[in-house]
ZAMARGU-4260 file (C-alpha; in steps of 0.2 Angstrom, whole numbers, plus 5000, padded with zeros to 4 digits):
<rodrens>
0) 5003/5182/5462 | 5015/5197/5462 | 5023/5206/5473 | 5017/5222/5472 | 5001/5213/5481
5) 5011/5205/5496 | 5019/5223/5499 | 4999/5231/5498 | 4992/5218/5503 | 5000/5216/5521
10) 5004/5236/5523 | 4988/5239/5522 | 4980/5227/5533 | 4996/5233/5546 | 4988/5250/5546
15) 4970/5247/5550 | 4976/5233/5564 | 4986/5249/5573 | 4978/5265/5568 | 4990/5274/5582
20) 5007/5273/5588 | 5010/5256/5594 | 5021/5251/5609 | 5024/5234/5613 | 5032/5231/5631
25) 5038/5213/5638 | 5030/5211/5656 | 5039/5201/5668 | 5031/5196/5685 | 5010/5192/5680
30) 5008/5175/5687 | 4986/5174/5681 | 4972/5184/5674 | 4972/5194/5689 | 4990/5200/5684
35) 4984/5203/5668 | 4968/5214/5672 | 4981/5222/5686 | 4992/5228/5671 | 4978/5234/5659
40) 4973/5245/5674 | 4987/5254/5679 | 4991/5258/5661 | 4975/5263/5658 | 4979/5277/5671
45) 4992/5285/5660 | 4984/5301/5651 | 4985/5299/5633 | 4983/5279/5632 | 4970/5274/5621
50) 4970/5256/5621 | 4977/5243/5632 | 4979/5223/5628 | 4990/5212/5639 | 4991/5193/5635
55) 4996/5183/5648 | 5002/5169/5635 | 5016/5180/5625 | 5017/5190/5643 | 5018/5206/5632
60) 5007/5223/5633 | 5000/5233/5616 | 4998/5250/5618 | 4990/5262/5607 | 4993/5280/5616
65) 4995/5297/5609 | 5013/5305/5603 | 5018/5310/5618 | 5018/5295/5630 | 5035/5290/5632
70) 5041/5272/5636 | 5048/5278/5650 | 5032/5284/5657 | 5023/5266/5654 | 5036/5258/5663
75) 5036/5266/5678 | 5015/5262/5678 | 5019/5244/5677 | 5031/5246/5690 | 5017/5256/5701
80) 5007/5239/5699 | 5020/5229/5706 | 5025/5220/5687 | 5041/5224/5678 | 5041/5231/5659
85) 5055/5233/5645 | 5053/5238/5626 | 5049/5220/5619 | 5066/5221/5609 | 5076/5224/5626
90) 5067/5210/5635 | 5080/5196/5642 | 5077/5179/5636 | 5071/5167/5649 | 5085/5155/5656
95) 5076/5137/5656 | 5093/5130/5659 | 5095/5140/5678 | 5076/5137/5681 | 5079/5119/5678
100) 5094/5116/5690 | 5086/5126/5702 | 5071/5115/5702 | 5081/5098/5703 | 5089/5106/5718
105) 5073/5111/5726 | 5065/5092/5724 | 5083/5083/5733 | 5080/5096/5747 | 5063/5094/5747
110) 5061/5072/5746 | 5067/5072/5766 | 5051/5081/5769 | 5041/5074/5758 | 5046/5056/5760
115) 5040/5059/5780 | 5025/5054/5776 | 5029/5035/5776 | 5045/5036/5784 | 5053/5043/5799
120) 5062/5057/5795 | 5070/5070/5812 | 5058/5084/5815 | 5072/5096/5814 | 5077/5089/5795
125) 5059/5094/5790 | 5060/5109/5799 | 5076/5117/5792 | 5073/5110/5775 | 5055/5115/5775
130) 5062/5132/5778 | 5074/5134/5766 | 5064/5129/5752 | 5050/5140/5758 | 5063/5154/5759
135) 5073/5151/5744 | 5059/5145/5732 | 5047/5153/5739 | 5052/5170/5738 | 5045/5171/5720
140) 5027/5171/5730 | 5031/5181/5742 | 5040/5195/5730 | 5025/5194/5718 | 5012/5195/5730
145) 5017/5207/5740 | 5021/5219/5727 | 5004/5213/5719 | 4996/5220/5739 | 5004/5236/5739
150) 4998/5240/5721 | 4982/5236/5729 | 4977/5219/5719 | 4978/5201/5722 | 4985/5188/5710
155) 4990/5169/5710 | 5007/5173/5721 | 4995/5182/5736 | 4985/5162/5735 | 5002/5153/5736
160) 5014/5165/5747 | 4997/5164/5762 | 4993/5146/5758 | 5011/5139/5762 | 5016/5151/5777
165) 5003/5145/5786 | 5006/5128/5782 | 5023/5131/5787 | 5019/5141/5802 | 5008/5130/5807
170) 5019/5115/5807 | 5034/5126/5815 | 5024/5128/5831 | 5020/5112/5831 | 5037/5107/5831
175) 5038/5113/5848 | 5018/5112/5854 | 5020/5094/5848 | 5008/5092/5837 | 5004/5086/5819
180) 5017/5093/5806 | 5013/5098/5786 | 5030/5102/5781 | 5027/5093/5766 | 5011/5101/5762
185) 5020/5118/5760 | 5035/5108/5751 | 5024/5100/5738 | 5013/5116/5734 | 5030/5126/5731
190) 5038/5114/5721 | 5024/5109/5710 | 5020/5124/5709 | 5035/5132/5703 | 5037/5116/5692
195) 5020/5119/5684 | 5026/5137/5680 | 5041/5133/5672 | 5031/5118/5661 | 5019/5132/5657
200) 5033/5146/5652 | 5040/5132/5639 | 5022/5127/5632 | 5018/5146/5629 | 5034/5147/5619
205) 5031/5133/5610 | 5012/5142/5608 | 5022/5156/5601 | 5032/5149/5590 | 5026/5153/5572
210) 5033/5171/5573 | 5051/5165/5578 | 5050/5153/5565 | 5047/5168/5551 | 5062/5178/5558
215) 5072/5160/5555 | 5068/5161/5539 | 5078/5177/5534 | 5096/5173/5531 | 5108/5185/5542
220) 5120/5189/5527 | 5115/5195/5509 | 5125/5193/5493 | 5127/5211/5482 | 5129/5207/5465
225) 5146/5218/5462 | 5153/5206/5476 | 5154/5206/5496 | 5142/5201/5510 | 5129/5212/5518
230) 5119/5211/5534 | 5099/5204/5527 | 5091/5219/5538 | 5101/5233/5529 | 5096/5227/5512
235) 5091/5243/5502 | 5077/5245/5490 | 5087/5245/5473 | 5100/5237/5477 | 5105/5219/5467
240) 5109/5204/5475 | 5115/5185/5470 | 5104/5172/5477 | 5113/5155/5475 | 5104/5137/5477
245) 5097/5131/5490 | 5099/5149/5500 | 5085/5158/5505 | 5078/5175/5497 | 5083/5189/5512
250) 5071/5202/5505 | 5057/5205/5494 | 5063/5206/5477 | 5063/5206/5459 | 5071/5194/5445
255) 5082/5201/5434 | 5091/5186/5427 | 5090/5166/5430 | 5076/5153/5427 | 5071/5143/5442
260) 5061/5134/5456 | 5057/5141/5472 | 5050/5133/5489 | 5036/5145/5495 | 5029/5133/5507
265) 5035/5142/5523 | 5028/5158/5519 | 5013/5153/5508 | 5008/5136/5513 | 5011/5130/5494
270) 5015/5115/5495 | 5024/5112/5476 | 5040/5121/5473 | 5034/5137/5460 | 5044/5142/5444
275) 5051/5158/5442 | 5061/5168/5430 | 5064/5187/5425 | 5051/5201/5430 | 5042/5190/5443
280) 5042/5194/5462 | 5052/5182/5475 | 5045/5185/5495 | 5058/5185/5508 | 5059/5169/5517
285) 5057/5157/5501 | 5068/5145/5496 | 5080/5144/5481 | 5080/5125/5473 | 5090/5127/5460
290) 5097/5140/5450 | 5107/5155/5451 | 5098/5171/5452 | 5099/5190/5451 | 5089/5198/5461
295) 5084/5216/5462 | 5078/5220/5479 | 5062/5231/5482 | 5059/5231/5501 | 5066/5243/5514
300) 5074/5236/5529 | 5059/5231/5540 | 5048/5232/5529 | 5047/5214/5518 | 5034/5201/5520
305) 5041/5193/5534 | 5043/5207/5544 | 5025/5211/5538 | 5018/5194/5541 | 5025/5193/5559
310) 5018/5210/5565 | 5002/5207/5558 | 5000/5187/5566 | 5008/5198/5582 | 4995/5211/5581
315) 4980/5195/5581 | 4988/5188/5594 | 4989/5202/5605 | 4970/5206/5601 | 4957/5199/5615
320) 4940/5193/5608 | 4924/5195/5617 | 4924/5181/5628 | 4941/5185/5635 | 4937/5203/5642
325) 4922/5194/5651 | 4936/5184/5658 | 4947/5195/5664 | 4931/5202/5675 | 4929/5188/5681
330) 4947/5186/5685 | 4949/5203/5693 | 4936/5197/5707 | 4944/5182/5710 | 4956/5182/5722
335) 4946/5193/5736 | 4931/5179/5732 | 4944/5167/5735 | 4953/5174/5751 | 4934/5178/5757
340) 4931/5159/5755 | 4946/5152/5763 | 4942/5164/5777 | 4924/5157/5776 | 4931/5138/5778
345) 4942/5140/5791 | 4928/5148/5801 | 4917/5134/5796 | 4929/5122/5804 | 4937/5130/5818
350) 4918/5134/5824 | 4911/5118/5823 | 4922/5108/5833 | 4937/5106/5821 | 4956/5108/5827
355) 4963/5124/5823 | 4976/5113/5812 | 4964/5108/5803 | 4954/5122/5800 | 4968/5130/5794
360) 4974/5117/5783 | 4955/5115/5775 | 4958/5135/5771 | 4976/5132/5765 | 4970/5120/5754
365) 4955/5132/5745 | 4967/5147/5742 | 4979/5135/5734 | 4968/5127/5722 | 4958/5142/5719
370) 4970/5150/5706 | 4961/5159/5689 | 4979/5155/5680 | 4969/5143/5668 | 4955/5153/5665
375) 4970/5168/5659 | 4978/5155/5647 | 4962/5145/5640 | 4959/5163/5627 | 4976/5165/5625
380) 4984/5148/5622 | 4972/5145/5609 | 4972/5161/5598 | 4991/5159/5598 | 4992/5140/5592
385) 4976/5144/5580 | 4984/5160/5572 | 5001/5151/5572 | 4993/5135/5561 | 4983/5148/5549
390) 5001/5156/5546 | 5009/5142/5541 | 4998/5137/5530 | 4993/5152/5522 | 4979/5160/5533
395) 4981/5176/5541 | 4969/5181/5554 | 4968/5202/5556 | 4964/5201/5574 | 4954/5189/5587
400) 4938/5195/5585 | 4939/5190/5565 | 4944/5171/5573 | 4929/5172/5583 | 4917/5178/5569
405) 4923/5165/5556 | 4920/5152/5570 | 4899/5154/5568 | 4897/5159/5548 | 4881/5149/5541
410) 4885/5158/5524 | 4898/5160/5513 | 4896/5171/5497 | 4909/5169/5482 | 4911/5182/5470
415) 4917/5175/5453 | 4929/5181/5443 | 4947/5179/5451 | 4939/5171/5465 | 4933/5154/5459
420) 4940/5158/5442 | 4958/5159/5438 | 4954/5177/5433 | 4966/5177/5417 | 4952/5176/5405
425) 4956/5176/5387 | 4948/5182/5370 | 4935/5170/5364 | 4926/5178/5348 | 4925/5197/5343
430) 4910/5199/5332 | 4911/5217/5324 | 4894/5228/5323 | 4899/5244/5315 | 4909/5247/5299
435) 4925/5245/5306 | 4938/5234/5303 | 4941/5222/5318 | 4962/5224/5318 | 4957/5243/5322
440) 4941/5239/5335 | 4955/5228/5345 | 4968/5242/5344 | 4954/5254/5354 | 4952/5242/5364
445) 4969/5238/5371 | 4971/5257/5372 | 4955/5258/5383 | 4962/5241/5391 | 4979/5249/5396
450) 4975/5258/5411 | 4964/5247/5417 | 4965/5231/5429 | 4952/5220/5429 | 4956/5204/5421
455) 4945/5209/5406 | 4958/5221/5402 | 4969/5212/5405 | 4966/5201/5391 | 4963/5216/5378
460) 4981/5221/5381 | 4991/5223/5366 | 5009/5227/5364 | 5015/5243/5358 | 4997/5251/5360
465) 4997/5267/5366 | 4984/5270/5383 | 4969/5281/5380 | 4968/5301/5387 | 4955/5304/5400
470) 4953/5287/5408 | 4939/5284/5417 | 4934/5268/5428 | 4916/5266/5430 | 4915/5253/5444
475) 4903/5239/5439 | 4900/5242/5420 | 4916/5246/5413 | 4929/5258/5407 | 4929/5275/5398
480) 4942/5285/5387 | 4947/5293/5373 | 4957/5286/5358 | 4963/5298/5344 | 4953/5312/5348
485) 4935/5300/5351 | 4929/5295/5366 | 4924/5278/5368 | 4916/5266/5382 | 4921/5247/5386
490) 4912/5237/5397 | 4895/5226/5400 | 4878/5229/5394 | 4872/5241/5406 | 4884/5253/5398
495) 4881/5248/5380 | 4863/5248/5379 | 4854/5241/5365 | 4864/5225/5362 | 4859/5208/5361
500) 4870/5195/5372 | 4870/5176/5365 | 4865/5166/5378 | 4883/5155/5374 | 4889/5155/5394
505) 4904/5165/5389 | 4906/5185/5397 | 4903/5199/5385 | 4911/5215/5383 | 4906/5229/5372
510) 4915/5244/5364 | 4905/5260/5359 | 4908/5277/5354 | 4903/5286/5370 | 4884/5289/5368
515) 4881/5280/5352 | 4877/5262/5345 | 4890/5245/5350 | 4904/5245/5337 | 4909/5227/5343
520) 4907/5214/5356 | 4922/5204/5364 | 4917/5186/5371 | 4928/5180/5382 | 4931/5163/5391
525) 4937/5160/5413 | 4945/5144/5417 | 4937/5137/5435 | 4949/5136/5448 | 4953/5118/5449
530) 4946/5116/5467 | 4932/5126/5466 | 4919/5115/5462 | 4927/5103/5482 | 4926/5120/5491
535) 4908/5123/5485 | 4903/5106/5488 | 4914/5105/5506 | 4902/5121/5512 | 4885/5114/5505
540) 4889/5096/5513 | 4894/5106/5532 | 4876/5116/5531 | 4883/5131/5526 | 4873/5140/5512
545) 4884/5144/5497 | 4879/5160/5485 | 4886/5164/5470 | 4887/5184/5467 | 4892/5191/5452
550) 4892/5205/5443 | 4892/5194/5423 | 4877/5186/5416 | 4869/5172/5424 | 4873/5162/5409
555) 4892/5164/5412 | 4889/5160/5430 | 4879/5144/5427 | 4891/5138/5415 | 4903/5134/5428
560) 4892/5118/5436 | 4895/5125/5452 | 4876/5121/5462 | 4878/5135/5471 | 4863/5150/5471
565) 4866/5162/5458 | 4863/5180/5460 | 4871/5187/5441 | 4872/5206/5435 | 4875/5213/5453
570) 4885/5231/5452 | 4896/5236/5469 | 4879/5242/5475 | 4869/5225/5472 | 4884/5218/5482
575) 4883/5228/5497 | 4864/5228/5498 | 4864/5209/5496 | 4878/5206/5512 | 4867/5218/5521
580) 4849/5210/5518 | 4856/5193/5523 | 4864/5202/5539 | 4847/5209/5540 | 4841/5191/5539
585) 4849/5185/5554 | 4864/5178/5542 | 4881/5175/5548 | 4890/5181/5530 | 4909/5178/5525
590) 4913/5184/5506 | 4927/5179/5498 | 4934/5191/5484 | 4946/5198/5475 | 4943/5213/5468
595) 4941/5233/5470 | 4919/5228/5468 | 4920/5216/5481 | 4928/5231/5496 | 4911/5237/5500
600) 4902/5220/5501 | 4918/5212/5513 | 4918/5228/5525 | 4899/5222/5526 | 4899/5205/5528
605) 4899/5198/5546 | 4918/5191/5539 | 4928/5197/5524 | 4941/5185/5516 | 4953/5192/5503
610) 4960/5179/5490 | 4979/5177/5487 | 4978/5187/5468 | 4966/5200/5474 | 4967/5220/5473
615) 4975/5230/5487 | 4957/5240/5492 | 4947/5221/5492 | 4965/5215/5504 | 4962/5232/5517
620) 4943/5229/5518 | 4946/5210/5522 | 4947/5202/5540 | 4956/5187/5534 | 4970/5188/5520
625) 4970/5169/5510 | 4990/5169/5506 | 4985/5158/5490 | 4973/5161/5476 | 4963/5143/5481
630) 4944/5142/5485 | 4947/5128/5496 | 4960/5140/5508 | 4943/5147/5513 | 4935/5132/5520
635) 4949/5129/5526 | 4951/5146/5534 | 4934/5143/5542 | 4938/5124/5546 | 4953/5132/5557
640) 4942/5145/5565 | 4927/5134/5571 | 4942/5123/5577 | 4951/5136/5586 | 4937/5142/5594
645) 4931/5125/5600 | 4948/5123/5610 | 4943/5140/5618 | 4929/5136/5623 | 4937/5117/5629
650) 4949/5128/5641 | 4937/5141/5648 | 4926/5126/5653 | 4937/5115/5660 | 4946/5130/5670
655) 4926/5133/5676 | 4923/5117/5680 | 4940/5114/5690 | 4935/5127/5702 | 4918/5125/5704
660) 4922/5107/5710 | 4940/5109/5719 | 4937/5124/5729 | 4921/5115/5736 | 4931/5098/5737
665) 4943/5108/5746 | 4931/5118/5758 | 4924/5102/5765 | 4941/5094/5769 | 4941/5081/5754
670) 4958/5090/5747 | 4974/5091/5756 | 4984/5105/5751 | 4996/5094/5742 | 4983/5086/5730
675) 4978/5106/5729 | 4994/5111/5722 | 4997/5097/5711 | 4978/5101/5704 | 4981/5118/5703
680) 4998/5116/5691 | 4988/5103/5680 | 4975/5114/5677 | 4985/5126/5667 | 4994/5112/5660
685) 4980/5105/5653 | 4973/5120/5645 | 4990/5122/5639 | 4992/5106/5631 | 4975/5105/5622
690) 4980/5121/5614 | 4994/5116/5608 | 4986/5103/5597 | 4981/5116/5583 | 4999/5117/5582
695) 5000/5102/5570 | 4982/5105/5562 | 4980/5103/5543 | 4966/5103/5533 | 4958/5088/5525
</rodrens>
């Protein structure tokens, strides 16, 4: 694993997640779904926006609009839909602390009131602090909702700020009418409510924490070699730096001098500490263990993994699958439905016979239980906690959609070399064919091999060999070039016709004058990854149906004991047409490779995943990138996404469920607007804290 691949690797997939000029704006004010489908609207409206995705979870907007759409311009739309909006990197951090205090406060003013259930408390106590609570905490709703009015919408504050006032207006007359009071009604749904908010703020930050935890990891000071400290984000490419042990690396960079362990783990899932020494590549973030380093440093200032890492989990997080737009329909409807059924109820009830307290009470009760809040977070909550587990353990997910699709894969196709192999093969036999000598039939060889990069070459490499003029990859059989003034091919079979492979299990490779007979064959030998052989059999024994696609002989691909199917000799094309006939077939196909032939075949399959070691055009065409070269980080991979997707699909039907039973409980007078509100908090709460279970999945 190089560098080179983690800069390409995660550039690329960065420029096919945003194709336009992203804008990222913190939104302040959405309270549900309905806020969220508000916001997308009005933004929507602005000429020159071409895509829109708010998330209710990170309570942040991605916007993907033409040059000249200005910030400023997107902020006064929020501001038109009754919301407030900042550049993401201006927002104000939340102040828990205040929020806390002020909900202690709330609850000693409000346990008078409350406590008149059972014991005799002054009407006039319950009335003035049933009044100050409803003015002083509940001026959120009443803010929220009616600026949510005027921008012509509804949301969760409209529900609450109607649902209280009448309680409390109801009870206030009563204080002189003499009748029954429900001070404590409109005390309880306030401060559950509020209190169900701010347990919800702090389990959506906890949702989102993986992409704090990366920028933690960058040190705030660097160490420049000639001596003195520098800020980490103003690290220049070029620039040499000291890393000292037990520090960690501020930018991507390169060894120069020093021999020693590094901790990958928090940026690669590796669990064992990896040697390094000169020439090799260190990724911002990683620990030094133990040994004094000189580093050369080859990333520009926001631009190292870290940075790279957190834009692209960001970028997946912010991405809505499917079944999220069809909720945030259904959301958009759902505070007229509910305001048309609390009207509905209290008509019901006032007509047949019922007091008009209690009518109204029955009608309080249905707008405050009727919130979509949980059916907002139940998409959200669980893309962030699933995307933040595949991070830190080495799984990156391009966008929701790719979560979604690797959720329901029945086929999984392997390519071989690099993928299930260690992809560093190494020269087993050379039987020469032509009348000249081996030493010199090696020497063409490597000067063919020196511009190339599959691992083949690789292993032809010879030091001090000159490359060969007119290089010429020819994808799927080989390489082409001229050597001293002759031109020469290097590569399988089809490109070498005429040979006779020995049917020895190893991979072949012959060299021939271009146009004439084979003037030798190079054998050489792949080492299986050590967990190849568990992934395979982890797939077979889930159902999943494992192929084998290769472009070497069957021979070399049986060799490997692997028990999966076996489709040997395909070229790029073979690949393609393969992914697409099972597609055709009703397949749902993920591939995993590594290399330039595998780009077509990923883009095609239903899923692509891009090993850890793998070329830069495989990485682009991927929707998942595999931070490790292991086999098992795919099933894995897919292990997350079927788990991710279940709690998804745990919190949309538990949000459905809770409002198709409590708004009728509520309609028929069997919830008190207390129990309402205290239902109505859980709800998200619930939804919240299954979510946050992915945060502490591992695979086994």
């Amino acid at each position: 694993m190089t560098l080179p691949w983690w800069n390409a690797h995660l550039g690329g997939m960065e420029q096919i997640i945003t194709p336009g000029p992203p804008i990222d704006l913190a939104i302040t004010g959405m309270s549900c779904a309905s806020c969220v489908s508000r916001v997308e609207k009005v933004l929507r409206r602005v000429p020159g926006v071409e895509a829109v995705s708010v998330n209710l979870a990170t309570e942040q907007a991605h916007i993907i609009a033409a040059p000249g759409v200005t910030v400023a311009v997107l902020i006064a739309a929020v501001e038109t839909g009754g919301y407030h909006a900042s550049l993401r990197a201006a927002a104000r951090p939340r102040n828990d602390r205040a929020e806390g205090w002020t909900l202690i406060a709330g609850f000693v003013l409000g346990a008078p009131v409350l406590a008149a259930m059972a014991l005799p408390v002054p009407v006039m106590v319950q009335l003035v602090l049933a009044s100050l609570i409803q003015a002083w905490l509940g001026a959120r709703f009443y803010k929220g909702g009616f600026a949510a009015l005027r921008a012509g919408g509804g949301n969760m504050d409209v529900l609450v700020a109607l649902g209280t006032s009448a309680a409390w207006g109801l009870s206030a007359w009563d204080v002189w009418a003499g009748g029954p009071l429900y001070f404590e009604s409109a005390v309880a749904i306030i401060l559950l409510v509020r209190l169900g908010k701010f347990l919800e703020g702090r389990a959506k930050r906890e949702a989102a924490s993986a992409i704090a935890a990366l920028h933690q990891l960058r040190p705030a000071l660097a160490h420049l070699a000639g001596g003195g400290d520098v800020p980490a984000d103003r690290l220049l490419p070029g620039q040499e730096i000291e890393l000292r042990p037990g520090e960690r690396v501020p930018a991507d960079g390169e060894i120069l001098a020093g021999e020693g362990s590094l901790d990958e783990s928090p940026v690669t899932g590796e669990a064992l500490p990896v040697p390094r020494g000169p020439g090799a590549g260190l990724l911002a973030g990683t620990l030094n263990l133990d040994a004094v380093l000189r580093l050369r440093v080859t990333s520009a200032p926001g631009e190292n993994f870290l940075d790279r890492m957190a834009r692209l989990i960001e970028a997946a997080q912010a991405e809505k699958p499917r079944v999220q737009r069809l909720a945030d329909k259904v959301s958009a409807w759902f505070v007229p439905v509910v305001l048309v059924l609390a009207l509905l109820t209290f008509a019901f009830w006032h007509f047949h016979g019922a007091p008009l307290a209690g009518a109204i009470i029955n009608a309080v009760s249905v707008l405050v239980i009727a919130c979509p809040c949980a059916l907002g977070l139940a998409t959200p909550a669980a893309i962030l906690a699933g995307t933040g587990a595949g991070a830190k353990n080495g799984i990156l997910f391009r966008n929701a959609d790719a979560l979604q699709a690797a959720a329901h894969i029945d086929t999984l196709v392997f390519d071989k070399t690099g993928t299930l192999t260690t992809g560093a093969p190494r020269i087993k036999d050379v039987v020469v064919l032509g009348a000249l000598p081996a030493s010199r039939l090696r020497a063409i060889a490597a000067a063919l091999a020196a511009c190339d990069t599959h691992p083949l070459s690789t292993a032809l490499r010879l030091p001090g060999v000159a490359p060969a003029e007119a290089f010429q990859a020819l994808p799927g059989q080989g390489i082409r070039g001229v050597v001293d003034g002759h031109s020469y091919v290097l590569g399988s079979a089809a490109l070498v016709p005429g040979v006779s492979v020995p049917g020895d299990g190893a991979t072949w490779s012959w060299l021939a004058e271009a146009g004439g007979a084979a003037l030798a064959g190079f054998a050489f030998s792949d080492t299986l990854r050590p967990d190849a052989r568990e992934a395979v059999a982890r797939l077979r024994a889930r159902g999943l149906h494992v192929l084998l696609l290769t472009g070497d002989r069957r021979e070399a691909a049986e060799a490997l004991g692997l028990g999966a199917e076996i489709i040997a000799g395909a070229s790029p094309a073979r690949k393609l047409e393969v992914i697409r006939e099972l597609r055709a077939a009703g397949r749902r196909v993920a591939m995993l490779g590594d290399g330039i032939n595998d780009a077509a075949a990923l883009a095609a399959a239903t899923v692509g995943l891009a090993m850890g070691s793998g070329a830069d055009t495989a990485i682009e065409a991927a929707d998942i990138a595999l931070l490790r070269p292991e086999p098992m980080l795919a099933v894995a991979a897919l292990d997350l996404a079927r788990k991710t997707w279940a709690i998804l699909v745990q919190g949309l039907f538990w949000a459905m469920i809770y409002n198709l039973i409590g708004i009728p409980l509520a309609a028929f007078g069997l919830l008190n607007p207390m129990l309402a509100g205290a239902a109505m908090a859980a709800s998200s709460l619930c939804v919240l804290g299954n979510a946050l279970r992915l945060r502490h999945w591992s695979f086994t």
